[in-house]
KOLTOR-163076 format. One line per field, with one value per residue (C-alpha): residue number from 1; residue in three letters; x, y, z. Coordinates in steps of 0.02 Angstrom, whole numbers, always signed. Each point is the difference from the previous one (the first is absolute). Layout:
% KOLTOR-163076
i: c(NUM, ...)
aa: c(ALA, ...)
X: c(X, ...)
Y: c(Y, ...)
Z: c(Z, ...)
//
This chain:
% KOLTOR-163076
i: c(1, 2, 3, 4, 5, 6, 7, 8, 9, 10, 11, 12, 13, 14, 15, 16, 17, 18, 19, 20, 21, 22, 23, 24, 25, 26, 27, 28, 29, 30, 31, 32, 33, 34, 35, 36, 37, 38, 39, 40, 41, 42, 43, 44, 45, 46, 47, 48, 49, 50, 51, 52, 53, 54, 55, 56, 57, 58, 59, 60, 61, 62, 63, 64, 65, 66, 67, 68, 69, 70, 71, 72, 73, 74, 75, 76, 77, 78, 79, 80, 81, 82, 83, 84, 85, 86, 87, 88, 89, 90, 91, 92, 93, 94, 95, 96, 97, 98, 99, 100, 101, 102, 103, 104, 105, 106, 107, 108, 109, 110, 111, 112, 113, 114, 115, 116, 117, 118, 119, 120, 121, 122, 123, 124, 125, 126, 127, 128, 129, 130, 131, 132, 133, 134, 135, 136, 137, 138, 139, 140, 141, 142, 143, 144, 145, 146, 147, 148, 149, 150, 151, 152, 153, 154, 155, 156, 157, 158, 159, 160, 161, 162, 163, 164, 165, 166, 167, 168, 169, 170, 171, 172, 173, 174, 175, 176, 177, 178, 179, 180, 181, 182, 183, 184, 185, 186, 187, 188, 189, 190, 191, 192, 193, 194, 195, 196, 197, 198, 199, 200, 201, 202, 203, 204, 205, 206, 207, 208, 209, 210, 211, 212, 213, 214, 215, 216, 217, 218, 219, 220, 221, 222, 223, 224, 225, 226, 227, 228, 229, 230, 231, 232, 233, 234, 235, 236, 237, 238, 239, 240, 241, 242, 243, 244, 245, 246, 247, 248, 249, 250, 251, 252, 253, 254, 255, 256, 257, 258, 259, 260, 261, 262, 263, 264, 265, 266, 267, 268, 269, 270, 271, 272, 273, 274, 275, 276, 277, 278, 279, 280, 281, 282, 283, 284, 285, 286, 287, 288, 289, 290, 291, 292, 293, 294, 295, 296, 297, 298, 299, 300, 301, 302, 303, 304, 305, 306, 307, 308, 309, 310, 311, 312, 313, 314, 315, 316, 317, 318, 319, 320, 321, 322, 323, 324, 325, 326, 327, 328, 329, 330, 331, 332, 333, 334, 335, 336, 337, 338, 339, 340, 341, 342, 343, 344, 345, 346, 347, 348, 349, 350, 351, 352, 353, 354, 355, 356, 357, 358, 359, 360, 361, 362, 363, 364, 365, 366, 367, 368, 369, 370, 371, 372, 373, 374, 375, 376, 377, 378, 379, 380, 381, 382, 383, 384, 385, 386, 387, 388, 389, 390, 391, 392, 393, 394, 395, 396, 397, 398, 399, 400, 401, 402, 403, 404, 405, 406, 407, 408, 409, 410, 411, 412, 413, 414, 415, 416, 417, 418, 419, 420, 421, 422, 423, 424, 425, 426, 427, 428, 429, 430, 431, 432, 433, 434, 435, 436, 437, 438, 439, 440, 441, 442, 443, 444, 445, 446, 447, 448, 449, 450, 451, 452, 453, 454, 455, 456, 457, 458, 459, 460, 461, 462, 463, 464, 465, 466, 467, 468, 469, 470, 471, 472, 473, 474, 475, 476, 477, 478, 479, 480, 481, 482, 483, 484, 485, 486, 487, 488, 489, 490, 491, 492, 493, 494, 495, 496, 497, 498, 499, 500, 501, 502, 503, 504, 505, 506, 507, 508, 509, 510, 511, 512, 513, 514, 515, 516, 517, 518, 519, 520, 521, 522, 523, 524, 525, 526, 527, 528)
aa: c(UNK, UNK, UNK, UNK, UNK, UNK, UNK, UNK, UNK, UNK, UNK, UNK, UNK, UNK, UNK, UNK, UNK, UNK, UNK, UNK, UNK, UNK, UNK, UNK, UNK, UNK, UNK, UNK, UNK, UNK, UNK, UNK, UNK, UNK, UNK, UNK, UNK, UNK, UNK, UNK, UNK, UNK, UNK, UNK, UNK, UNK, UNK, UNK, UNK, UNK, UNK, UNK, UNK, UNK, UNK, UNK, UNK, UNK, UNK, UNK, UNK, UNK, UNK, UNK, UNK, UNK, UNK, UNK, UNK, UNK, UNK, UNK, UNK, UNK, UNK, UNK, UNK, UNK, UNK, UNK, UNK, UNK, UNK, UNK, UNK, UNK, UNK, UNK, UNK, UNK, UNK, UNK, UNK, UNK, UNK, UNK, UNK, UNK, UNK, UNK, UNK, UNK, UNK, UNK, UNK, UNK, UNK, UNK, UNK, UNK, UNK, UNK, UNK, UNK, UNK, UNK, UNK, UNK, UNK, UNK, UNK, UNK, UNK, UNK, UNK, UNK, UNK, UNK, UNK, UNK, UNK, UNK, UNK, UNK, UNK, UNK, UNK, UNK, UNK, UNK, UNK, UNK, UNK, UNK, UNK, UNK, UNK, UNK, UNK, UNK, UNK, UNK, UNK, UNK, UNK, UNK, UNK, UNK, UNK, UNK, UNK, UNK, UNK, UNK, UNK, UNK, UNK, UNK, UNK, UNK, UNK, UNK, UNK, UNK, UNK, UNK, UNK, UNK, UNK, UNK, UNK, UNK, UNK, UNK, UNK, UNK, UNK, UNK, UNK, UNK, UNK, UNK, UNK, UNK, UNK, UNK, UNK, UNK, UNK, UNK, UNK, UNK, UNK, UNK, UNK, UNK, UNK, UNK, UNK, UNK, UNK, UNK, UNK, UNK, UNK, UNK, UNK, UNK, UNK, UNK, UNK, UNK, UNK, UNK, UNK, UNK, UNK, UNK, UNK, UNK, UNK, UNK, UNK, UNK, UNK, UNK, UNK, UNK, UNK, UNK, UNK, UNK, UNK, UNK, UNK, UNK, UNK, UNK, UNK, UNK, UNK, UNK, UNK, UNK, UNK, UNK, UNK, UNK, UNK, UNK, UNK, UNK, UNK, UNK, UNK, UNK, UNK, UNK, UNK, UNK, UNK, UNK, UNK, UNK, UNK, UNK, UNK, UNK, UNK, UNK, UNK, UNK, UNK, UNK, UNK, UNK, UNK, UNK, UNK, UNK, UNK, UNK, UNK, UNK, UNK, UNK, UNK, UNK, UNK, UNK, UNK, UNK, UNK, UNK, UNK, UNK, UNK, UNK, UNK, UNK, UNK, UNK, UNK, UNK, UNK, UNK, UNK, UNK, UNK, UNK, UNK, UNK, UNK, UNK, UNK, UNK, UNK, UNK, UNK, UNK, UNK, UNK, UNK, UNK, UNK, UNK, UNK, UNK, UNK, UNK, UNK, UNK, UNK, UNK, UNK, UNK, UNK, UNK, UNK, UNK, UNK, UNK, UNK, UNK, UNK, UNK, UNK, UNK, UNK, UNK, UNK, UNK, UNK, UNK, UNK, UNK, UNK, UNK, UNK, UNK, UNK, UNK, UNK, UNK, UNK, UNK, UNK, UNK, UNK, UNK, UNK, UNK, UNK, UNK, UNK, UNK, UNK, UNK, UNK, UNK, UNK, UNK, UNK, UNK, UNK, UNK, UNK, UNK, UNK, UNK, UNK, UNK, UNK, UNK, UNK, UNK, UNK, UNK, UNK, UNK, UNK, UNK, UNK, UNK, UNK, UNK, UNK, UNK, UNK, UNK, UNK, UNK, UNK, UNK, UNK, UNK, UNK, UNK, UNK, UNK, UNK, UNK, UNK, UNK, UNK, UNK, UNK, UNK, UNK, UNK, UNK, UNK, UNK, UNK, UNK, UNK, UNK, UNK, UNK, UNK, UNK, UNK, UNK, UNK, UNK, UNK, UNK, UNK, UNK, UNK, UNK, UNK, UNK, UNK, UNK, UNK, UNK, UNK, UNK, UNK, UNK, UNK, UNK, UNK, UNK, UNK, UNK, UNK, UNK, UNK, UNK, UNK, UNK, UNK, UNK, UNK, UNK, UNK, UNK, UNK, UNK, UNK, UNK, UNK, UNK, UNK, UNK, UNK, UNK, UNK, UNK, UNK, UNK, UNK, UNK, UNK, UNK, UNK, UNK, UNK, UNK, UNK, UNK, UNK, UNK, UNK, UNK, UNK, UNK, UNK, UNK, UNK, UNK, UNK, UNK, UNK, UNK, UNK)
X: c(+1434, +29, -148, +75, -146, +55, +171, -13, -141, +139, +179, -98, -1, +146, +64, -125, +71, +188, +23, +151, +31, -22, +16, -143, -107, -28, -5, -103, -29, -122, +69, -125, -84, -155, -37, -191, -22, -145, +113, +165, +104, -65, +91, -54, -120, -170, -27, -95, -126, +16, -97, +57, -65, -161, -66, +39, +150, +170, +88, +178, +107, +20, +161, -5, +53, +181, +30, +104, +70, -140, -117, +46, -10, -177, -92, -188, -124, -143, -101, +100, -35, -192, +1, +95, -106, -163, +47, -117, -124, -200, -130, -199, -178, -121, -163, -177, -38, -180, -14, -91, +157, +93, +137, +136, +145, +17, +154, +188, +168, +167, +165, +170, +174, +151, +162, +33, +47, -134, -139, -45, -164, -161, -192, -177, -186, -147, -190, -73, -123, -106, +12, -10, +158, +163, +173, +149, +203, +172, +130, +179, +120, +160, +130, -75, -184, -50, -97, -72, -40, -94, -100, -68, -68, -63, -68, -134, -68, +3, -94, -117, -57, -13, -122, -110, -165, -35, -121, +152, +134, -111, -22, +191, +40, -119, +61, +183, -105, -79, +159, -116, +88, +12, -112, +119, +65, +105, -22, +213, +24, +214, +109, +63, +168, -65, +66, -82, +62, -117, +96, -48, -167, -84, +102, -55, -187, +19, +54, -132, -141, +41, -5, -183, -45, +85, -131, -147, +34, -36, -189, +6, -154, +75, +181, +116, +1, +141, +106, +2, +30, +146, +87, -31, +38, +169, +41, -68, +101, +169, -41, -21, +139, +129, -115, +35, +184, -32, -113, +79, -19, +45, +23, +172, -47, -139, +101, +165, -137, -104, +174, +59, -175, +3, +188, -32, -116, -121, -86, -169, -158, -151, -151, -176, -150, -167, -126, +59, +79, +187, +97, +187, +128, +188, +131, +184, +40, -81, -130, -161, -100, -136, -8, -138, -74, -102, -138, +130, +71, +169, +88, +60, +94, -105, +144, -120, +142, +175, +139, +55, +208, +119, -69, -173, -19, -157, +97, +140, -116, -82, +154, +63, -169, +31, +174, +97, +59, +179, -25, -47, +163, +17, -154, +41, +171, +42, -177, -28, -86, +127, +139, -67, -173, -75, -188, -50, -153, +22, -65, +127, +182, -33, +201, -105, -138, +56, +122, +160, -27, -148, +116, +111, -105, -80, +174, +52, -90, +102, -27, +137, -23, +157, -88, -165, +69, -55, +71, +57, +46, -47, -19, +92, -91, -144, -63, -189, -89, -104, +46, -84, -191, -116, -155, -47, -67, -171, -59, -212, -32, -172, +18, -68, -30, +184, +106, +37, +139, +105, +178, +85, +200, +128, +115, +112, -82, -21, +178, +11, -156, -95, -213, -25, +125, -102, -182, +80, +63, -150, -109, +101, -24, -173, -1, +119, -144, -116, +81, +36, -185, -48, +106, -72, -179, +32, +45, -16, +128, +105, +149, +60, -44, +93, +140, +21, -51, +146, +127, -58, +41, +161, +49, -46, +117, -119, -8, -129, -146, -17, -162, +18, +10, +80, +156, -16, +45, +151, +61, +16, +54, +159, +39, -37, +125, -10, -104, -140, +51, +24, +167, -19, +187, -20, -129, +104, +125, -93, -74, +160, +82, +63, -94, +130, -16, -165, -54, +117, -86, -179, -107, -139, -144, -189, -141, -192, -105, -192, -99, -188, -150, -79, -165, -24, +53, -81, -164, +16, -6, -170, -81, +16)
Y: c(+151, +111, +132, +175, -16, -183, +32, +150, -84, -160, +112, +112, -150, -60, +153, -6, -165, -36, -151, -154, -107, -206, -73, +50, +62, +158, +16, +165, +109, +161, +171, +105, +142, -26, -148, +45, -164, +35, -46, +86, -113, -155, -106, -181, -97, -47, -192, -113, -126, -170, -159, -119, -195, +13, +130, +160, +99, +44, +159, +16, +124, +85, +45, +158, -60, +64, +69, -94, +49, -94, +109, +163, -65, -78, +92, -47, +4, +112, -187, -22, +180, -37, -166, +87, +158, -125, -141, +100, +59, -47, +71, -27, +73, +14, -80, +117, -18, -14, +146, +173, +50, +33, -117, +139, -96, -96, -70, +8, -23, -36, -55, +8, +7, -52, +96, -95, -183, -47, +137, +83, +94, -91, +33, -69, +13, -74, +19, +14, -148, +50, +190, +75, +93, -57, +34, +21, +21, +35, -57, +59, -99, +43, -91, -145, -70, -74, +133, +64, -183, -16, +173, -39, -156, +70, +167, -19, -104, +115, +115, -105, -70, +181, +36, -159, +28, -57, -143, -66, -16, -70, -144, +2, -12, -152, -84, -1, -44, -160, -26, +9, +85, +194, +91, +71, +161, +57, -51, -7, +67, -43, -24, -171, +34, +87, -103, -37, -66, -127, -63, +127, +46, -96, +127, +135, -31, -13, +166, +70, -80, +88, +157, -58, -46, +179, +79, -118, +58, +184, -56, +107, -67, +66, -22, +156, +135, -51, +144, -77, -161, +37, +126, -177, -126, +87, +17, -155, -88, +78, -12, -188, -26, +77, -101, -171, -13, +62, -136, -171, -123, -172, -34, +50, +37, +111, +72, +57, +58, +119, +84, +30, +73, +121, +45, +35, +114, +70, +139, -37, +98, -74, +21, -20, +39, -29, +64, +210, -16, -14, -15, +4, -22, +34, -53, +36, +65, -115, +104, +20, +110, +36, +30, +121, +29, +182, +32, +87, -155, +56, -113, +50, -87, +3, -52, -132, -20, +117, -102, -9, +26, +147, +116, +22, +141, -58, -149, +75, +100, -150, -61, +133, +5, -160, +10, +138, +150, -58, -131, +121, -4, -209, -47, +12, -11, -4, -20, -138, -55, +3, +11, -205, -31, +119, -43, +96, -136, -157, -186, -133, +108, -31, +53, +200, -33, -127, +67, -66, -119, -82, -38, -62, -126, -67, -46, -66, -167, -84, +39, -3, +175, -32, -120, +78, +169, +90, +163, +69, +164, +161, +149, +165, +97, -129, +93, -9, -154, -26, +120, -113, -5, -131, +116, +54, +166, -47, +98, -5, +32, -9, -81, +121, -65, +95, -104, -139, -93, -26, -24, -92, -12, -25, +129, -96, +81, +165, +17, -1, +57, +151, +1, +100, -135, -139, +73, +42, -183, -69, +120, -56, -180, +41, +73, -138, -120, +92, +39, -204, -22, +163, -82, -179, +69, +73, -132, -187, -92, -123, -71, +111, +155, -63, -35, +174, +108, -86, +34, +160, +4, -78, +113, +151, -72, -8, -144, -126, +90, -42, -71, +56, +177, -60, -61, +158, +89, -109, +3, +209, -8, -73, +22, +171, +138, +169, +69, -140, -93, -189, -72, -198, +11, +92, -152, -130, +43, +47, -174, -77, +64, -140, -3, +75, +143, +21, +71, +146, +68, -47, -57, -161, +82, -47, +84, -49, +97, +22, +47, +70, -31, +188, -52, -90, +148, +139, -129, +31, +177, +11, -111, -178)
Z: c(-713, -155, +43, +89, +135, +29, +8, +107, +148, +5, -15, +141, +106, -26, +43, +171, +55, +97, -72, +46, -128, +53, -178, -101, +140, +53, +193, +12, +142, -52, +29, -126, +79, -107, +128, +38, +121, +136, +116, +13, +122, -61, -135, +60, -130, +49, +23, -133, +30, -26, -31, +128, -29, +112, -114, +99, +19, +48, +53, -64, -58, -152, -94, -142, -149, -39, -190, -117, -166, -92, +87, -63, -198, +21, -107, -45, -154, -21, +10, +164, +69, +6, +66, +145, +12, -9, +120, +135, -56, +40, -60, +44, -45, +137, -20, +8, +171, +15, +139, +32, +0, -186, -18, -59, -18, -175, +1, +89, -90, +97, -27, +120, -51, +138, +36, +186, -34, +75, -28, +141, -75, +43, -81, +42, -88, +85, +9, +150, +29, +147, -29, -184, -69, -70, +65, -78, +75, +0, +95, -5, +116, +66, +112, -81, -84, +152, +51, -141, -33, +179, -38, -174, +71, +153, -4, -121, +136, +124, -89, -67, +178, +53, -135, +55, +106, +186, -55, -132, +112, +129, -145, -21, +190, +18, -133, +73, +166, -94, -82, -175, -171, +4, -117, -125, +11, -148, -192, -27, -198, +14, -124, -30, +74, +140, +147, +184, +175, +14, +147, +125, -57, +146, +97, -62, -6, +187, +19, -133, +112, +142, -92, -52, +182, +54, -146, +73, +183, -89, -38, -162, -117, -160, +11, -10, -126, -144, +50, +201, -99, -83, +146, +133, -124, -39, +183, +82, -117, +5, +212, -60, -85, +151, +141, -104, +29, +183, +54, +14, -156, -3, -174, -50, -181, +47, +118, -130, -131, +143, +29, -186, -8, +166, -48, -190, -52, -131, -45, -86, -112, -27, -77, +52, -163, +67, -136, -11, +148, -6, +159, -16, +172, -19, +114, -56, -181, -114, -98, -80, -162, -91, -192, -18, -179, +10, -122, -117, -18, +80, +153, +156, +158, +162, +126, +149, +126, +55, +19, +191, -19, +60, -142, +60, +123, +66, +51, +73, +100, +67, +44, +106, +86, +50, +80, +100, -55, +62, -178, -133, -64, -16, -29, -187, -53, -200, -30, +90, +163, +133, -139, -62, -83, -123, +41, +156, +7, -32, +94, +58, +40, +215, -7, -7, +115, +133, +139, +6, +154, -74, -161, +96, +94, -153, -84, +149, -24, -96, -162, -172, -44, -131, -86, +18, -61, +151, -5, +192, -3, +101, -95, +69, +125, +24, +165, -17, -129, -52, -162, -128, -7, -127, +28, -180, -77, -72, -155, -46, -196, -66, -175, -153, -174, -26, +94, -116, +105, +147, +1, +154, +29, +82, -10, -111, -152, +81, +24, -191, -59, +43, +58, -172, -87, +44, -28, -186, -20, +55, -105, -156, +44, -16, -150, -93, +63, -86, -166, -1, +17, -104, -153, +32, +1, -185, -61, -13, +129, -70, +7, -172, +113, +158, -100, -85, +174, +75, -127, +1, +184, -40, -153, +123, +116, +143, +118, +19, +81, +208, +14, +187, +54, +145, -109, -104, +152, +52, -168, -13, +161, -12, -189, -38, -1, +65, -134, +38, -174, +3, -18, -60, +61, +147, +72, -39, +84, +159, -6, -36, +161, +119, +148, +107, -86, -63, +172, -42, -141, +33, +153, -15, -91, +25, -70, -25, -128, +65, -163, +72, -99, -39, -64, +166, +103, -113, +37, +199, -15, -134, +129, -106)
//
């Protein structure tokens, strides 16, 4: 690569890696101390799924890619760059809802970009169909997707059900009775490439109906408030997902996938908008904001959720509550939870909350925890588990005409980009929509005027404008320099890294862009 910023990201590596030559390949084995995995002692791959030829799945291993030669002079076009930075994204405008109740969200962008090989990050939109309110998540994995993968399908429905009245999941129960079709529950909004374990669902809705039969045997007439909704729904199903792989199961492939899940892990943020009322519940370090537009027309950050990691004293504090004194000193060693994972809340990871006999028993059965990339270790001075916890901080925020959107993500982009950074990048997104429809409005559209705008763009040196703010994002994130300017070479060569080295330099990054609708809020409050 002939750039300075190119050259100095791959010589940096290069330097980072003890390499033995086999021919043309490079055998690598990562010694860089700007390694920021989740998990410290882990360098096993997560599996893959795939099709097998009665239409459901296998579980195998996965091998990292190892670099070649070719790999370090890929280099890719401006053209190239986009269709990469694009290949995620969805986007989707929500419908007037015809409701007492304003419908304040107008539309959502997102978009996801992968470091792990494969990408561990997870996200989910849905309506609620029973209840009003839409939801919207994060997921960041680590050890592996499967859990993050099991959680974005999963807990959506948890809450949902706990939001439901007596007299509707009466209706549900006796239709499982009857063996007649659910009513629905979620309206899924996914992305295209968005996958699903359709193979275990059955299982799963088992274990969600006796979480609706546990909220029947409560005799509550109007389900539970959204903020006992999401504080249960987290819970019950992280207690779920480490019962599953304790109770017997027949079916071996439901079996391997409920222990990747239990012994990876994922910390998750999610979204619930109902009208002005935003609920937002944050387990781990993914992350949420508000871009706030005051009546002088300047912007400011309001921060929704604290990340739970070794740098939050209110965290630590908990911690320490929660163990002996005799621990204060292990609990968190270089910043991380017993010296290992860097969320100190997170679902899945049972190696932090199950004691050590009860791990033992469960891999005891026989299963190929080499090829299922089961990781079986005990951390040092492991006295007292559990030390990891899925119960989420829950944050109420009462929408104003001000608050003109929400930004979820994992903290893939918040490791590069700051809450202020992303309010500004989204703010000028804004305002480059505008001053394309601004400078259409003038004048007459045609393909003359389309022609000259974008050779104006191109004379200007700018790139192709991100329709999504969601790409915007990912874009600055891992091609600007230190200044906040974007470097065209400085992007390419992040997204030309091979995948065994990507993860080095950047994590997975998923964000989702809520845009409100003020004239619907500002209608609540005058009493429309």
């Amino acid at each position: 690569m002939s750039s300075t910023v190119s050259y100095w990201i791959l010589n940096s590596t290069r330097n980072s890696i003890a390499t033995l030559q086999g021919g043309r390949r490079l055998y690598s084995r990562c010694v860089s101390n700007r390694n920021k995995f989740k998990w410290r002692l882990f360098s096993r791959v997560p599996p893959t799924l795939n099709s097998s030829p009665c239409g459901g799945f296998t579980l195998c291993k996965a091998y990292r890619h190892t670099s070649t030669e070719e790999d370090f002079h890929l280099q890719l076009s401006p053209e190239q760059v986009n269709e990469v930075l694009r290949a995620g994204e969805s986007a989707h405008k929500i419908l007037d809802l015809e409701s007492r109740v304003p419908n304040s969200v107008l539309q959502f962008e997102s978009n996801q970009l992968a470091a792990n090989s494969p990408v561990e990050d997870r996200r989910g939109v849905a309506s609620c169909v029973q209840t009003s309110g839409l939801m919207f998540g994060i997921f960041d994995g680590h050890g592996g997707h499967a859990c993050a993968q099991a959680v974005s399908e999963r807990l959506f429905y948890y809450v949902a059900v706990s939001l439901m009245s007596h007299q509707t999941l009466e209706h549900m129960e006796g239709s499982v009775e009857s063996m007649k079709p659910l009513l629905p529950i979620l309206h899924w909004l996914k992305h295209p490439g968005d996958s699903i374990y359709k193979d275990v669902t059955s299982v799963h809705l088992d274990h969600l109906r006796v979480y609706w039969q546990e909220l029947l045997d409560l005799h509550m007439e109007m389900g539970l408030s959204i903020e006992e909704a999401l504080m249960y729904s987290f819970q019950r199903l992280d207690s779920d997902i480490s019962l599953e792989i304790q109770a017997p199961l027949e079916d071996e492939v439901t079996r391997n996938l409920s222990l990747q899940v239990a012994f990876s892990g994922a910390t998750a943020c999610m979204a619930h908008v109902d009208g002005i009322h935003l609920h937002v519940a944050n387990a781990g370090d993914c992350r949420a904001i508000l871009g706030v537009q005051e009546d002088n027309g300047m912007w400011s950050c309001l921060p929704l959720t604290r990340d739970h990691n070794a740098w939050n004293q209110a965290e630590l504090s908990r911690l320490k509550r929660e163990h002996p004194e005799s621990e204060d000193r292990t609990i968190i060693m270089e910043d991380r939870l017993l010296g290992v994972l860097m969320p100190c809340r997170a679902f899945g990871d049972v190696q932090l909350k199950w004691s050590k006999e009860l791990q033992r028993s469960v891999l005891e059965r026989g299963f190929n925890t080499e090829a299922l990339n089961i990781y079986q270790f005990t951390p040092s001075h492991y006295y007292t588990p559990p030390y990891l916890t899925a119960e989420p901080e829950v944050t109420y925020h009462r929408l104003r005409p001000q608050d003109k959107f929400l930004v979820l993500a994992s903290d893939g982009l918040w490791d590069m980009l700051s809450n202020e950074d992303v309010v500004r990048l989204v703010v000028g997104h804004l305002a480059e929509a505008d001053w394309h429809k601004t400078d259409l409005a003038q004048r007459p559209a045609n393909l003359g005027l389309m022609q000259s705008l974008l050779l104006q763009r191109k004379a200007s040196g700018l790139h192709e404008a991100d329709q999504n703010a969601a790409t915007r994002l990912i874009r600055h994130a891992i091609g600007s320099n230190e200044y906040g300017e974007m470097e065209p070479e400085r992007l390419a060569a992040m997204l030309t890294l091979p995948e065994d080295l990507a993860r080095m330099y950047r994590d997975d990054i998923t964000v989702t862009v809520v845009y409100f609708n003020s004239e619907s809020i500002g209608a609540y409050y005058k009493g429309g």
